[in-house]
C-alpha positions in Angstrom: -60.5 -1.8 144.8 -57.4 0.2 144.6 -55.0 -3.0 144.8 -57.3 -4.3 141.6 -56.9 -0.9 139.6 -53.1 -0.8 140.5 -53.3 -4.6 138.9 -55.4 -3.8 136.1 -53.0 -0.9 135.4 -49.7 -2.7 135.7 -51.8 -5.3 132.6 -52.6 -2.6 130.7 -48.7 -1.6 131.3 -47.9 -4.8 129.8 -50.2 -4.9 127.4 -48.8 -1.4 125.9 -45.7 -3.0 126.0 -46.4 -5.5 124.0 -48.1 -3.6 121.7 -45.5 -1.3 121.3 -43.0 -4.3 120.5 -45.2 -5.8 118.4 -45.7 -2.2 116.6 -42.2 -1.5 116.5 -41.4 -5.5 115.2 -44.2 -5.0 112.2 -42.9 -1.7 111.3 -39.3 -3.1 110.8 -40.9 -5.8 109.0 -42.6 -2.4 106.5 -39.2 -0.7 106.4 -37.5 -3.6 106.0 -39.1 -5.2 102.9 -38.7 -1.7 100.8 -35.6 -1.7 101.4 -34.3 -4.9 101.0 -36.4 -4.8 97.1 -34.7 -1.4 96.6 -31.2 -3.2 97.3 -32.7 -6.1 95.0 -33.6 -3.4 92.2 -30.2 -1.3 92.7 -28.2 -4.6 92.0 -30.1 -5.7 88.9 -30.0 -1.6 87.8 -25.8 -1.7 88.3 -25.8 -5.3 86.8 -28.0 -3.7 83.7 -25.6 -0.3 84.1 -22.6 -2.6 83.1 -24.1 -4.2 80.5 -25.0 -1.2 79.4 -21.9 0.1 79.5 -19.7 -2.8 77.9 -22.3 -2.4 74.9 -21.9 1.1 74.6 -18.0 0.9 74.7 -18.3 -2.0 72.1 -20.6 -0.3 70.0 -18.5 3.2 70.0 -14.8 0.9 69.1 -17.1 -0.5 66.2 -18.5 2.8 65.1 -14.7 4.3 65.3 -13.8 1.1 63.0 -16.2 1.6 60.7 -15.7 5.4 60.4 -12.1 5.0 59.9 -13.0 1.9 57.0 -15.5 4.8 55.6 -12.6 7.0 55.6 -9.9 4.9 53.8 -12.8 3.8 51.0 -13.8 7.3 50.5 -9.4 8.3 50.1 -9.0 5.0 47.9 -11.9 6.6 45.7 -10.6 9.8 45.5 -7.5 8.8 44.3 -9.3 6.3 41.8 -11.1 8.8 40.7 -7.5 11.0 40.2 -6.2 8.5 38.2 -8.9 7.9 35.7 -8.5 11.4 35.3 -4.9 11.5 34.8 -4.9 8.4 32.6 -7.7 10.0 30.8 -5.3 12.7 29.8 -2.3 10.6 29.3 -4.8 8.7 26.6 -5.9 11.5 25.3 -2.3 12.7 24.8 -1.6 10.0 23.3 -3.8 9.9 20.4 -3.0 13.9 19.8 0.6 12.2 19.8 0.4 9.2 17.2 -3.0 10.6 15.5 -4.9 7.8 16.8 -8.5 7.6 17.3 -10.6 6.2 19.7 -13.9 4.0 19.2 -15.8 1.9 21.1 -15.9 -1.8 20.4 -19.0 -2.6 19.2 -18.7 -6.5 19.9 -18.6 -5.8 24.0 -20.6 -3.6 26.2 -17.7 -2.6 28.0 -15.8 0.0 26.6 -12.9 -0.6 24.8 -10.1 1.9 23.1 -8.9 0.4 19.6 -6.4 2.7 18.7 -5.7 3.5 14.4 -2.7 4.4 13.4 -2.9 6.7 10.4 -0.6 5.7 7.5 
């Protein structure tokens, strides 16, 4: 009876063993498989970071060019809108000067000086 429980106790050894390898082998197998899907997401997030990334670095170089094209148009306009005002003068100093007057043409819609001389 005693050589039978000493058996029964060495297979229930065993058994634990095994139980405790196979324990141990399915909770690798649990660990494992979040892990290697985090390593699988962390590698499409760095591949999606770059992407990311090279747009955004794109995208700012294009909004730099574009600001610095808003900023030329808006000096070319100011210094249109100079000149008209300086010719605008000059014309005006001109028909003080000669005694010439301005009208409009009435043959266009755009508008035309026709200067007449006085005699």
């Amino acid at each position: 009876m005693v050589r039978e429980a000493h058996k029964s106790l060495d297979d229930y050894k065993k058994a634990i063993g095994e139980y405790k390898s196979d324990l141990k082998q399915v909770q690798a197998n649990i660990m494992g498989k979040p892990f290697d899907e985090l390593r699988a997401i962390q590698t499409q997030m760095r591949k999606l970071y770059t992407t990311m990334k090279d747009f955004s670095e794109v995208t700012q170089n294009e909004n730099y060019q574009l600001q610095r094209d808003i900023d030329q148009l808006s000096r070319d306009k100011h210094h249109l809108i100079q000149q008209l005002g300086f010719y605008e003068n000059r014309l005006f100093d001109l028909e003080k000067t000669i005694g010439a007057a301005a009208k409009l043409n009435d043959d266009d819609d755009d508008s035309f000086i026709e200067s007449e001389v006085e005699v």
